[in-house]
KOLBA-326741 format. One line per 5 residues: number of its first residue (from 0); their letters; for each residue x negated, y negated, z of N, C-alpha, C, CB. Coordinates in steps of 0.2 Angstrom, whole numbers, plus 2048, in hexadecimal, padded with zeros to 3 digits. Glycine has a CB too. Example, Ala and Ser with C-alpha at 12.3 -4.5 7.8 and 13.67 -1.06 7.14 Angstrom:
2
0 = AS = 7BE 81C 827 7C2 816 827 7BE 810 827 7C7 816 82D  7C0 80B 823 7BC 805 824 7C0 800 827 7BA 803 81D;
//
This chain:
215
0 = XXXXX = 59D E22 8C3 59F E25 8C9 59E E21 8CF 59C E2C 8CA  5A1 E1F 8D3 5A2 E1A 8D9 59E E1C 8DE 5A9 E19 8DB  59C E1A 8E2 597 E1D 8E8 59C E22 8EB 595 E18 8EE  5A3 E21 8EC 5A5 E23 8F0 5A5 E2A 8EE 5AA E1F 8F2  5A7 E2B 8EB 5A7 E30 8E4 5A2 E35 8E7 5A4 E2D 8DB;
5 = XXXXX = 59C E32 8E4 596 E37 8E3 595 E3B 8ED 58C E30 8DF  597 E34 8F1 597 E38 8F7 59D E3E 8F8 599 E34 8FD  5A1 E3F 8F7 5A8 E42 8F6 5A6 E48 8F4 5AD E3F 8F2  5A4 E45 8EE 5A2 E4D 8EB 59D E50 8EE 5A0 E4D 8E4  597 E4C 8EF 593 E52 8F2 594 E54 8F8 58D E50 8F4;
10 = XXXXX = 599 E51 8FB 59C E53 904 59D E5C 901 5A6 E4E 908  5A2 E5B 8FD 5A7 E5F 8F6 5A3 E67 8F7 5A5 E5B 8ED  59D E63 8F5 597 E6A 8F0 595 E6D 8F4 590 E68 8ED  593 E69 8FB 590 E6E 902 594 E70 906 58B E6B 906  59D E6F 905 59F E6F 90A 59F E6D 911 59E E73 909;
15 = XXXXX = 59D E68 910 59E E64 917 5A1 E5E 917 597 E63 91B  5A2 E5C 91D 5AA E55 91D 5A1 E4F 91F 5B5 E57 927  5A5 E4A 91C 5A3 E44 91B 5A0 E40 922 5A7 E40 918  59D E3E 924 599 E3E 92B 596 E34 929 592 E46 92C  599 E2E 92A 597 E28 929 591 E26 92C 59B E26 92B;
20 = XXXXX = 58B E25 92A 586 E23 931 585 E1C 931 57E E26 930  588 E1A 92E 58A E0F 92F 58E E10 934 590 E0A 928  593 E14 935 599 E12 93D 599 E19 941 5A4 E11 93B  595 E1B 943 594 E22 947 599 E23 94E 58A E22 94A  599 E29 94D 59E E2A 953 59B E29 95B 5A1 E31 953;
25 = XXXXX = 599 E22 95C 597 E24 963 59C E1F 966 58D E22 965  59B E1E 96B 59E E18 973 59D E12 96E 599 E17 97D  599 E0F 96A 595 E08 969 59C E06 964 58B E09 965  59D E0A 962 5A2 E07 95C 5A8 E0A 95D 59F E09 954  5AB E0A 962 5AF E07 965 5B1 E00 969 5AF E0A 967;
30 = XXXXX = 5AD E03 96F 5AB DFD 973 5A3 DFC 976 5B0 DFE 979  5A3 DF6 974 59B DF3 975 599 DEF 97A 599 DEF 96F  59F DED 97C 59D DEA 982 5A0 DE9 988 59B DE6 982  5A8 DED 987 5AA DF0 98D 5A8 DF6 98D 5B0 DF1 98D  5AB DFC 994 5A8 DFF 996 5B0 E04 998 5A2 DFC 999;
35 = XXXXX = 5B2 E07 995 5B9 E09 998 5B9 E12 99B 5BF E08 991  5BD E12 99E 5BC E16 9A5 5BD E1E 9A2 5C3 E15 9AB  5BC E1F 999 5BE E27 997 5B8 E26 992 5C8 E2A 994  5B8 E2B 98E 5B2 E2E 98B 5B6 E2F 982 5B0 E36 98E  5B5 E2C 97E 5BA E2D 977 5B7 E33 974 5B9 E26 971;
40 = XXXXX = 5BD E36 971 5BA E3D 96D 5BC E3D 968 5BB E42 96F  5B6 E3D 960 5B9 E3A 95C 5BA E42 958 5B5 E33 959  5C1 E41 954 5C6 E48 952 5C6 E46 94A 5D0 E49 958  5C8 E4A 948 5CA E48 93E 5D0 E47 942 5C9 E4F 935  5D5 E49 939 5DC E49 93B 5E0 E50 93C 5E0 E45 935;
45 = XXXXX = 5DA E54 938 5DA E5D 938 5DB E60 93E 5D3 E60 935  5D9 E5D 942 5D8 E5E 94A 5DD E59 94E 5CF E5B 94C  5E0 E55 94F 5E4 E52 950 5EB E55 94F 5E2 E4E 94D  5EE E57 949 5F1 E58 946 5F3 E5E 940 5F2 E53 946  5F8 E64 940 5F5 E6A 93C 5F5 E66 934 5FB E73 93E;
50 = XXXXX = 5F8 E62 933 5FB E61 92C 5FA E59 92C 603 E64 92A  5F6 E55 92A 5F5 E50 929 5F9 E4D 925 5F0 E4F 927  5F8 E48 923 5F9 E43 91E 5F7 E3D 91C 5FE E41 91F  5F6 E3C 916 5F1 E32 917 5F8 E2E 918 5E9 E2D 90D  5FA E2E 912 5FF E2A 912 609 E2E 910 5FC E26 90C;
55 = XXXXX = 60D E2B 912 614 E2B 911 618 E28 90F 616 E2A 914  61C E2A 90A 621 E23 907 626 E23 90B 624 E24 8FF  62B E1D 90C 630 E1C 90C 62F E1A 914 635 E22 908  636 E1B 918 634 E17 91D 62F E19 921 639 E17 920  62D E1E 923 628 E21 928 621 E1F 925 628 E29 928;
60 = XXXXX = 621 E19 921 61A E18 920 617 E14 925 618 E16 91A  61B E0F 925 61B E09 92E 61E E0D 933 622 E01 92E  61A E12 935 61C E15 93C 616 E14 93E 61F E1C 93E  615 E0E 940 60F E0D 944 60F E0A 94B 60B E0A 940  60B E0B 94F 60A E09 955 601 E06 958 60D E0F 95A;
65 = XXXXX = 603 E02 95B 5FC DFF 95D 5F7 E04 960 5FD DFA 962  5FB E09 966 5F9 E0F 96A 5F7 E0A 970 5F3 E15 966  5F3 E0F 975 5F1 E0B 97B 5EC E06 978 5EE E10 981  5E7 E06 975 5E2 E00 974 5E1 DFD 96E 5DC E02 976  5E9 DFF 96B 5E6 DFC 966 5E9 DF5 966 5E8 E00 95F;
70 = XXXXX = 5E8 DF1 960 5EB DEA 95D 5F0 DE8 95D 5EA DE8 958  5F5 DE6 95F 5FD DE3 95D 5FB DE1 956 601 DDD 962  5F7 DD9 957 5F5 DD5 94F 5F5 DDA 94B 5EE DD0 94F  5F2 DDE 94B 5EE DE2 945 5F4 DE7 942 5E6 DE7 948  5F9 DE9 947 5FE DEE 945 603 DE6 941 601 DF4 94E;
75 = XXXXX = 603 DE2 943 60C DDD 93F 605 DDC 939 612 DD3 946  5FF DDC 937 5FD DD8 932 5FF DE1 92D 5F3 DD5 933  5F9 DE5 930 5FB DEC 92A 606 DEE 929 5F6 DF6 92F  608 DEB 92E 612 DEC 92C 611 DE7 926 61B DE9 935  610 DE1 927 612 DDB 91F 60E DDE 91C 60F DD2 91E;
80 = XXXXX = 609 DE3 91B 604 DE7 915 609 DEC 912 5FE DEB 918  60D DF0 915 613 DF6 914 617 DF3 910 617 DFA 91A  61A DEE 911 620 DEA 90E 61F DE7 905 621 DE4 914  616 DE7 905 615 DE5 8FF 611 DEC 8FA 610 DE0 901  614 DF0 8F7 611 DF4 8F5 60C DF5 8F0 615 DF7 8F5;
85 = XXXXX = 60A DEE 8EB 606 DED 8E7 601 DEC 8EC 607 DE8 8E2  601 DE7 8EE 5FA DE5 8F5 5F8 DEC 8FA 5FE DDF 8FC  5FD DF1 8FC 5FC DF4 902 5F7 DFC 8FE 607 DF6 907  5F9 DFE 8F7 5F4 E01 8F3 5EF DFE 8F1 5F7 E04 8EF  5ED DF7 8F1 5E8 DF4 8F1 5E3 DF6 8F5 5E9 DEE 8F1;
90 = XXXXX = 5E5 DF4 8FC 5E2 DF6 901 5E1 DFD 902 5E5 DF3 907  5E6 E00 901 5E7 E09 904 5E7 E0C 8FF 5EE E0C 906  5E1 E0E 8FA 5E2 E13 8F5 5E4 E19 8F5 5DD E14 8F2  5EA E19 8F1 5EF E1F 8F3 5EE E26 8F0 5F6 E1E 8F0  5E6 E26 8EC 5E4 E2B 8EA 5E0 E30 8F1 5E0 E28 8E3;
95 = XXXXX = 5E3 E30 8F3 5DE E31 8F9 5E4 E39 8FE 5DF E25 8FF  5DF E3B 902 5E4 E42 904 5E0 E47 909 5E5 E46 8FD  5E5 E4C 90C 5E1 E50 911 5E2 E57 90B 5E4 E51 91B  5E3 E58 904 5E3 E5E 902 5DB E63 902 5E6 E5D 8FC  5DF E69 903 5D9 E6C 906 5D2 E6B 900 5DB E76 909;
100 = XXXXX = 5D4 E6B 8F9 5CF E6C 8F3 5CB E64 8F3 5D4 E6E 8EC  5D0 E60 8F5 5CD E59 8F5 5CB E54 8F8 5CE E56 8F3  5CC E58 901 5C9 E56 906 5C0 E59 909 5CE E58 90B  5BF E4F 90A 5B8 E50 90C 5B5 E4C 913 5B2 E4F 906  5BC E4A 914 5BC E45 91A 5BB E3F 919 5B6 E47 91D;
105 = XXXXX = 5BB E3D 914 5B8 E37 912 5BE E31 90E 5B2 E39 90E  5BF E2B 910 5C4 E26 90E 5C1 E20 90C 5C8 E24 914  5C5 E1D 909 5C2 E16 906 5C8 E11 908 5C0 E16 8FC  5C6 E0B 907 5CD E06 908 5C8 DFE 906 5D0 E06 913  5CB DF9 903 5CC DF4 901 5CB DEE 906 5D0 DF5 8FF;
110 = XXXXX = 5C9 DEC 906 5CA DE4 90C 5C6 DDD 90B 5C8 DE5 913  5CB DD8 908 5C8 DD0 908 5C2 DD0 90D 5CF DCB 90B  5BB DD0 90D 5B6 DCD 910 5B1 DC9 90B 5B3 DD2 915  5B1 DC4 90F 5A9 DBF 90D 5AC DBC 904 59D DC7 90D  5B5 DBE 904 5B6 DB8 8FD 5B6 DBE 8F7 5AE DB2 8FB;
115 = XXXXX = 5B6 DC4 8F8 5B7 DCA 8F5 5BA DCF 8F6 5B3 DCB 8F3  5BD DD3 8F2 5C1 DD9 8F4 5B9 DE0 8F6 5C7 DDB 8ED  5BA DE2 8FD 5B5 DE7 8FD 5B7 DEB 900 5B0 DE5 900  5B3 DF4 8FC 5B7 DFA 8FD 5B1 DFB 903 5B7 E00 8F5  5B6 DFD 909 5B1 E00 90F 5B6 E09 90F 5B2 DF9 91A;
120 = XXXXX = 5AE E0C 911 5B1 E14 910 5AE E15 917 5AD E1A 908  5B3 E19 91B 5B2 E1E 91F 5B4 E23 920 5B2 E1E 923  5AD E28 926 5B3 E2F 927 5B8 E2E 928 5B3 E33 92C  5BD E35 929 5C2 E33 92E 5C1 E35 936 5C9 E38 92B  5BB E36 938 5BD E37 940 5BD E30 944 5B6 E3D 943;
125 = XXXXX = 5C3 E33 948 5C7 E2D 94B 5C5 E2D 953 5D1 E2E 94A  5C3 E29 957 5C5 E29 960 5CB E2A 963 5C4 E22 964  5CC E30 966 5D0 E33 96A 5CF E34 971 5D0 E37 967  5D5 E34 974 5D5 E37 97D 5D8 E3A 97D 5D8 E33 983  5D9 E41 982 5DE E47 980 5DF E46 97A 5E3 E47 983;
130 = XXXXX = 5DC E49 975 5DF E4A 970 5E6 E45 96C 5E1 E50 971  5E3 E3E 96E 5E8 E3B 96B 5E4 E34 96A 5F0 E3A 96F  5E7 E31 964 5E4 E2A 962 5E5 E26 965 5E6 E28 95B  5E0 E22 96A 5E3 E1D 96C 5E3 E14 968 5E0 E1E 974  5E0 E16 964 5E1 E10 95F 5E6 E0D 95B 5DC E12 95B;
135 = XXXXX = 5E8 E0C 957 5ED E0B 94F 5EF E12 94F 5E9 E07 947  5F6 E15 94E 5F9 E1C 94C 5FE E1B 949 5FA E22 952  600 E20 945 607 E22 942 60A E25 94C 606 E2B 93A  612 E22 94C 615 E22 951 61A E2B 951 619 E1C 950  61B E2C 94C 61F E31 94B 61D E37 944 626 E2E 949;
140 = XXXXX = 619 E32 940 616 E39 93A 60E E3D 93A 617 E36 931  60D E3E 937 605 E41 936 602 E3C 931 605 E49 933  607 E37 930 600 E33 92D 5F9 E2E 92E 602 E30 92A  5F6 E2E 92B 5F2 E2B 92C 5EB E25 92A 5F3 E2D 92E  5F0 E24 926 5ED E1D 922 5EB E16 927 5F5 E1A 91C;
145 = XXXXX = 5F1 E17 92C 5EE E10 931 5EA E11 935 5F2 E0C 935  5E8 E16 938 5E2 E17 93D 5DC E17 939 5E1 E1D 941  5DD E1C 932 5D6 E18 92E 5D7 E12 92B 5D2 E1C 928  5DA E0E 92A 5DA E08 929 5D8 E04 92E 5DF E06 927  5D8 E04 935 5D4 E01 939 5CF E03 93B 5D6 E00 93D;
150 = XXXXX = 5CD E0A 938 5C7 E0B 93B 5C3 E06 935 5C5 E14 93A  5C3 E07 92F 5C0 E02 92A 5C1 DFC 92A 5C1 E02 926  5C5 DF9 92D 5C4 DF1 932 5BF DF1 937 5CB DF0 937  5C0 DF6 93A 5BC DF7 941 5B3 DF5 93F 5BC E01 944  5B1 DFD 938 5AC DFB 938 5A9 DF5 934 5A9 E00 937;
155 = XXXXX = 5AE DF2 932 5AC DEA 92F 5A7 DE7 936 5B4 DE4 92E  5AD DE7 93A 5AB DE3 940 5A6 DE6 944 5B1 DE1 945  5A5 DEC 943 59F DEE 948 5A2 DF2 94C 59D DE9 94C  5A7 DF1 94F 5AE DF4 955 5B2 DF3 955 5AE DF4 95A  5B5 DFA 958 5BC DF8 958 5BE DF1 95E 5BF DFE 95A;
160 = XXXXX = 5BB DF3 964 5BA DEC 969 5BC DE6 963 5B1 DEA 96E  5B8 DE5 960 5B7 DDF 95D 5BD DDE 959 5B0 DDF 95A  5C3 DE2 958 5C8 DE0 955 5CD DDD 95C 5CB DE6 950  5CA DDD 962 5CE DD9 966 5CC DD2 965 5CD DDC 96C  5CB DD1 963 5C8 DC9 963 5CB DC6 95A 5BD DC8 963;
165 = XXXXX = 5CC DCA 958 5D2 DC7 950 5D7 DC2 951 5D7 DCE 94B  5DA DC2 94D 5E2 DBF 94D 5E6 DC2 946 5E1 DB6 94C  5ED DBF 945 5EE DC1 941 5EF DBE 93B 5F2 DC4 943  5ED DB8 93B 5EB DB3 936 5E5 DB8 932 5E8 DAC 93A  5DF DB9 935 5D9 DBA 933 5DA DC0 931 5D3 DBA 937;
170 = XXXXX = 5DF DC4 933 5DF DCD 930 5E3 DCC 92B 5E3 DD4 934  5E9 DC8 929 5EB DC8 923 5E8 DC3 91D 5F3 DC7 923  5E5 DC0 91F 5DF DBE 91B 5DC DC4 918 5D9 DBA 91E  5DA DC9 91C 5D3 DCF 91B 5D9 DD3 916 5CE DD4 924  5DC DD5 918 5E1 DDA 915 5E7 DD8 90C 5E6 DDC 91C;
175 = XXXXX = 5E6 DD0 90D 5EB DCE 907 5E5 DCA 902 5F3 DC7 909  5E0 DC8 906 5DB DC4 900 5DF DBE 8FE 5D9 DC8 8F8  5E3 DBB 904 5E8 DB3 903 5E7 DB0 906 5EF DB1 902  5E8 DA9 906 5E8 DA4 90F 5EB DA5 90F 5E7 D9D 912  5E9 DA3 917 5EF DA4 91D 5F0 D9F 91F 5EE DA8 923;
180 = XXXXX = 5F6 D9D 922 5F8 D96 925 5FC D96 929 5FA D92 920  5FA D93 92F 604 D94 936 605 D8F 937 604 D97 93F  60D D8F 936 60E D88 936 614 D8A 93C 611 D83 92E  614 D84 93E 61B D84 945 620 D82 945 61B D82 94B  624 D84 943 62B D82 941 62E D7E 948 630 D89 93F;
185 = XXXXX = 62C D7F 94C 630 D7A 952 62E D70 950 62A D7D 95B  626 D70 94F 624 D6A 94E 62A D66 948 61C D6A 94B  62B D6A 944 62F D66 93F 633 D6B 93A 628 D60 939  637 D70 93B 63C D73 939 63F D70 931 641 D72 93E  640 D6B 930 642 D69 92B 63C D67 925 646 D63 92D;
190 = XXXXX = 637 D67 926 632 D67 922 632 D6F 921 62A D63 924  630 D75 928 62D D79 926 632 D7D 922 62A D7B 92C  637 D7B 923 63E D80 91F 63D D7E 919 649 D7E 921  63A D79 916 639 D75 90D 631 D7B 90C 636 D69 90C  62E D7B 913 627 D7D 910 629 D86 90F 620 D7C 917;
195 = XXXXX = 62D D88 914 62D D91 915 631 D91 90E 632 D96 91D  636 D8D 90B 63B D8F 906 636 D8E 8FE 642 D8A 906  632 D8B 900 62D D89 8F7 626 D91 8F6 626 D7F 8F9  624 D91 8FE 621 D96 900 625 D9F 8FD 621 D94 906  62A D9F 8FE 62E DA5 8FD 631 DA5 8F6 634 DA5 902;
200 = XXXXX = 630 D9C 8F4 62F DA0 8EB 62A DA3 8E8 62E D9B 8E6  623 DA1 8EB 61D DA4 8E7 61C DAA 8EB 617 D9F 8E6  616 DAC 8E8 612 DB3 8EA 60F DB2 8F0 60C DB6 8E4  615 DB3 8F7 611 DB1 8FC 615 DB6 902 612 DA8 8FD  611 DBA 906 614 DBC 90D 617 DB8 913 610 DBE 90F;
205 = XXXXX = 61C DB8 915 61F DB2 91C 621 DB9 920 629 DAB 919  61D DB5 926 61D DBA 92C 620 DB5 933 614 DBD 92E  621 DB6 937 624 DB3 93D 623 DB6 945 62B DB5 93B  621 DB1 947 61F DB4 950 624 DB0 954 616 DB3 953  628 DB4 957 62C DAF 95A 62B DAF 963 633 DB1 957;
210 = XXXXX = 62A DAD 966 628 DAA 96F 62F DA7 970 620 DA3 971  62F DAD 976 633 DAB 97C 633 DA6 982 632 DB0 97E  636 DA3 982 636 D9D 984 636 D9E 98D 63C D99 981  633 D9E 993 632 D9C 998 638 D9A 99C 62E D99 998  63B D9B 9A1 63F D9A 9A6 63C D93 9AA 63F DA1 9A9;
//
């Protein structure tokens, strides 16, 4: 039986929902060294929402949004994660649920750190303002696989703050367990078109940022 397990269950036995004391709900693990002008109030999803969901098939699973404070990078790395669905259950174990017999608050998730695939588990209670996530959210459904997916980013790093200083090189490293590599197709188009077309033979993700050019 796995750790995660034996916590679950005992949550299970006493009836009480899972409570993380590695990423505790205070201000700190949020933001550590800003200092921002409202008070976070951390909610499950039960509370949030009458009818949860972890996860969604079909299109509504990428309805996601950054929200006010969250990551752009971090939202286009977990969209290339949706699009792969062997990789995106890697990371998101789909065994996972708000049913009332098998809920205990508690989530697990996957992630490339230090050269190995590592399971980081947390509650689900999330930072909230008025009653709404201002972090990574489902845009239109009740799910919510990607707010705890960054909350388990988050507490890798310590904080959520501290996911402001990533990129998206370094998160789809954490989330595919592959190198990463940006190349610029402006410098040399005709190599990069031989490199992206050899690339898109093999077992490889091709993403694209494209900048607007200045007046």
């Amino acid at each position: 039986m796995s750790e995660i397990d034996k916590l679950k269950r005992a949550c299970l036995k006493r009836g009480e929902l899972f409570e993380d004391p590695d990423f505790p709900t205070v201000q700190s693990s949020v933001f550590y060294h800003q200092t921002p002008p409202f008070q976070f109030v951390w909610k499950r999803p039960k509370e949030i929402c009458p009818d949860p969901s972890f996860v969604l098939d079909g299109p509504d699973q990428y309805d996601i949004s950054p929200g006010k404070l969250g990551d752009r990078w971090f939202v286009s790395c977990i969209g290339c994660l949706t699009i792969t669905k062997g990789l995106f259950y890697r990371v998101v174990p789909a065994d996972q649920n708000f049913l009332p017999d098998d809920y205990a608050g508690i989530f697990r998730f996957r992630l490339w750190w230090s050269g190995e695939w590592r399971e980081v588990v947390v509650d689900d209670r999330l930072p909230t303002v008025n009653n709404k996530l201002v972090f990574v959210h489902s845009q239109h459904s009740n799910q919510f696989w990607a707010a705890l997916l960054e909350k388990a980013y988050a507490k890798l790093h310590g904080s959520y703050e501290a996911l402001k200083y990533g990129c998206s090189l370094d998160g789809m490293a954490d989330l595919t367990g592959g190198v990463t590599e940006s190349i610029s197709i402006r410098q040399d188009p005709t190599a990069c078109g031989r490199i992206l077309s050899k690339l898109l033979s093999m077992t490889s993700i091709v993403t694209a940022i494209v900048h607007q050019q200045t007046q």
